[in-house]
C-alpha positions in Angstrom: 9.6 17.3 -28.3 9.0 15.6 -24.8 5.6 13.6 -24.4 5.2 14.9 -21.1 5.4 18.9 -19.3 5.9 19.2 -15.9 4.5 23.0 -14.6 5.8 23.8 -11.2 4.6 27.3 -9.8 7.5 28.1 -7.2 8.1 30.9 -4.2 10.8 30.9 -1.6 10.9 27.0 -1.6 14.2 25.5 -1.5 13.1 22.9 1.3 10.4 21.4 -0.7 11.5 21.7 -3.7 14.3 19.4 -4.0 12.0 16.3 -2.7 9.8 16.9 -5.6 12.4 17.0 -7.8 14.6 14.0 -6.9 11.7 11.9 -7.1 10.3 13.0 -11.0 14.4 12.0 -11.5 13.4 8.8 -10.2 11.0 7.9 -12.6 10.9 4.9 -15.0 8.8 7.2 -17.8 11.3 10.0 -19.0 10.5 12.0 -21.9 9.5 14.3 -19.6 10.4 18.5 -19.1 10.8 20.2 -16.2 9.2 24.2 -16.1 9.5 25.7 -12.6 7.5 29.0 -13.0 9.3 31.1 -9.8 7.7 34.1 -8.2 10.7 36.5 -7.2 12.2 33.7 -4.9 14.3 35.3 -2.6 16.4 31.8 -1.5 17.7 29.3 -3.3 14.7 27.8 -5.6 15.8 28.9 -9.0 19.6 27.0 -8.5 18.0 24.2 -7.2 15.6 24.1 -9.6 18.6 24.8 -12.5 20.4 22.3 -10.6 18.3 19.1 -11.4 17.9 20.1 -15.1 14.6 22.2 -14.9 13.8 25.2 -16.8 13.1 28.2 -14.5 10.4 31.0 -16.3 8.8 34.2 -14.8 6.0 33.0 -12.4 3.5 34.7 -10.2 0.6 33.1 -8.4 -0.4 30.0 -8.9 -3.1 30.6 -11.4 -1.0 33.0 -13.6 2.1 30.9 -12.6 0.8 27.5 -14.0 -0.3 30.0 -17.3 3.4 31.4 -17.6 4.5 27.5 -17.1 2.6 26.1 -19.7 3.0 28.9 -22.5 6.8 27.4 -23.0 5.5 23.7 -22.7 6.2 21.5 -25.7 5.0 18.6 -24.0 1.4 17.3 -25.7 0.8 16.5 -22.5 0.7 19.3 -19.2 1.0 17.8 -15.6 0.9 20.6 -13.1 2.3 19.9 -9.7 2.9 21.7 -6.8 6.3 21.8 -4.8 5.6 20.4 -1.6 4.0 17.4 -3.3 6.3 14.2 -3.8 5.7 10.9 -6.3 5.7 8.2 -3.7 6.1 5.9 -6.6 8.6 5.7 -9.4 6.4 4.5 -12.0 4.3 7.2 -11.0 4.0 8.8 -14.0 4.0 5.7 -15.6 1.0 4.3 -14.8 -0.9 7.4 -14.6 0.1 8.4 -18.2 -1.5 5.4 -19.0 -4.4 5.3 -16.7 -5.3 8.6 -18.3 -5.1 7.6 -22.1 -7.2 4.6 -21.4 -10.2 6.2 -19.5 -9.9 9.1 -22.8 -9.5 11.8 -20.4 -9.1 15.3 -21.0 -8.2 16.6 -18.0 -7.4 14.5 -14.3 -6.4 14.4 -11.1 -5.5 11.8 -8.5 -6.1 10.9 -4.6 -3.6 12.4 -2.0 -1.7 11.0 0.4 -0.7 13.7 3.3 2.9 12.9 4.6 1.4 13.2 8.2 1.6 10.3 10.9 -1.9 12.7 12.5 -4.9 10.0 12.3 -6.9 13.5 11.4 -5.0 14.4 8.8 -5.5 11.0 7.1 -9.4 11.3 7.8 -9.7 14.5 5.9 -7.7 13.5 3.1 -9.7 10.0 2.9 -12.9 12.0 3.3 -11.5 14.6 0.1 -10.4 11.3 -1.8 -13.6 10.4 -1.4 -15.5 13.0 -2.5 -13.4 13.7 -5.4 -14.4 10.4 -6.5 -18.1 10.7 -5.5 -18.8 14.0 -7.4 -16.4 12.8 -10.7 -19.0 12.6 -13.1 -21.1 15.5 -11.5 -19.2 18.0 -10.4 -15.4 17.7 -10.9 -12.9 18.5 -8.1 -8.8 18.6 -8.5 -6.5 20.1 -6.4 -3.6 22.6 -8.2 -1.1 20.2 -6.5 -1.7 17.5 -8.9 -3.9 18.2 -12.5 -3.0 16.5 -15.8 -3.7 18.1 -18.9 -3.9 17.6 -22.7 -2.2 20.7 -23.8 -4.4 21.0 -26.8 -7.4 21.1 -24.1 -5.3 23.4 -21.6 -5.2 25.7 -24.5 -8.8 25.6 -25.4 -10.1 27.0 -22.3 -7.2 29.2 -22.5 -5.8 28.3 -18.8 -6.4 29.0 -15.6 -8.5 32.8 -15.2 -6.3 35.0 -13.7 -9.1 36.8 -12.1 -9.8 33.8 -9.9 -8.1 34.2 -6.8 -9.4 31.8 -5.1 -10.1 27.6 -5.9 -8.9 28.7 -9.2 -8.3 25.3 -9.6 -11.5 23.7 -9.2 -13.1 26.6 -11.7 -10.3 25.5 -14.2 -11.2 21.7 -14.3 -15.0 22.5 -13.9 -14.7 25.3 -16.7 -13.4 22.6 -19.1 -16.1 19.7 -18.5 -18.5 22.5 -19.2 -17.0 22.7 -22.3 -16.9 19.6 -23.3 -13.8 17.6 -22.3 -14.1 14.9 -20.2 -12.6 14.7 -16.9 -10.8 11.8 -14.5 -10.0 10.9 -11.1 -7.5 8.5 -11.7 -6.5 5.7 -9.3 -3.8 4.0 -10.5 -1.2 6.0 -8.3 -1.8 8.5 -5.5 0.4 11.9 -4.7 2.0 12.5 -1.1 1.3 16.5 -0.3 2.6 18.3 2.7 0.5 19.4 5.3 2.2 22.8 6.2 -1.2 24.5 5.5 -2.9 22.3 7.6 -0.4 23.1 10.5 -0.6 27.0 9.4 -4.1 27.6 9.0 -5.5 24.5 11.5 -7.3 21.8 10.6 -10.8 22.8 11.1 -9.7 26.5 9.5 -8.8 24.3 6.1 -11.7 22.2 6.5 -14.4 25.4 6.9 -12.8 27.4 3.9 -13.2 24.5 1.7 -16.5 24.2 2.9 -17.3 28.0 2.1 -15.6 28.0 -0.9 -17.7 24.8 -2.4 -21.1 26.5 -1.1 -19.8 29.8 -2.6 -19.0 29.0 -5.5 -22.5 27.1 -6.3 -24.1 30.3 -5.2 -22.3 33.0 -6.9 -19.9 31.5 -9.2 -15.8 32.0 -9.0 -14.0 34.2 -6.4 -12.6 37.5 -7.9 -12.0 38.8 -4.9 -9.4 36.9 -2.3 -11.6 35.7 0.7 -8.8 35.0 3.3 -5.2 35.9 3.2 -3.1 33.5 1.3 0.6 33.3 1.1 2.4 31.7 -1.7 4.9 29.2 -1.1 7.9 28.6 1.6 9.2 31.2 4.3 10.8 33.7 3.0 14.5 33.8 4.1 15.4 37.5 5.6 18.5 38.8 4.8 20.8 39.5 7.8 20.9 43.4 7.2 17.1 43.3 7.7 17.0 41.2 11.6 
């Protein structure tokens, strides 16, 4: 039985994917699994996944995706990444296995690190990092690209709501302070993430749904209903028949 379960909700992303990949293979700490939970891929993401030793389940969105993921864990431990993140370090999990068992968290995340050369992109993600940090012990944040998990606690609040279509990641980790478990932002090692959203939605689009979505949810509680149109994953590869 592996210490360590590594949840990766997947559509249509056989250009990220492999990045992520090759660097967990890198990694000094190895009693790890791989669990790509794939949402009807239509390219290559399952065989690549297949292809550096991961096992591939039934996904779905991200919420219900991390959910499938984590229902064939055996890992005591849950780390649930996203695949256009990379570990910019090879004792990445290393450090932050132990990071996390010495500061007795429950749940964690970590800073981010966009793999932009944009000065902008650098300022929101040091003003996030930032805030994360700020609002640890009041108000927890973590981003679904990067949360680590005892499975015993992931199991407790019985996962992520399905219902929650929307920051179901930031309900999740606030969901299970509230009960009780203790949560991290650890800074031992940070994660690189992608910035396709940014260059699909715009900066200033990101940066005013986040804004929304943290006022809303103090308001009126978790998003049931999607507020803006989200699409999961890579682009879809088109067969030739259909151009």
């Amino acid at each position: 039985m592996p210490k360590l379960s590594i949840i990766i909700p997947c559509k249509n992303e056989e250009e990220q994917l492999p990045k992520l990949l090759a660097s967990i293979k890198r990694q000094t700490f190895t009693d790890y699994e791989i669990i790509v939970a794939d949402a009807h891929s239509k390219d290559r993401t399952r065989e690549i996944a297949e292809s550096f030793g991961a096992r591939v389940v039934e996904g779905g969105m991200p919420g219900p995706g991390r959910n499938k993921g984590a229902l064939q864990a055996q890992g005591t431990h849950l780390l649930f990444l996203d695949a256009d993140v990379t570990l910019l370090s090879d004792r990445y999990l290393e450090d932050v296995l132990k990071e996390f068992e010495e500061k007795r968290a429950d749940v964690a995340t970590c800073p981010i690190i966009p793999q932009s050369d944009k000065y902008l992109d650098h300022v929101f993600h040091g003003f996030y990092n930032a805030f994360i940090k700020l609002t640890e012990s009041i108000r927890p944040h973590a981003p679904g690209m990067c949360i680590l998990t005892k499975r015993h606690m992931h199991e407790g609040v019985q996962g992520f709501d399905e219902e929650v279509v929307f920051a179901e990641d930031m309900e999740y980790v606030q969901r299970a302070v509230k009960r009780g478990n203790r949560f991290k932002v650890l800074r031992s090692q940070p994660i690189s993430a992608s910035v396709r959203r940014f260059d699909k939605d715009g900066r200033w689009g990101i940066a005013i749904k986040y804004v929304y979505g943290e006022l809303r949810m103090i308001v009126k509680g978790p998003f049931r209903k999607q507020p803006f149109r989200y699409d999961m994953g890579g682009t879809e590869k088109k067969d030739k028949h259909d151009s």
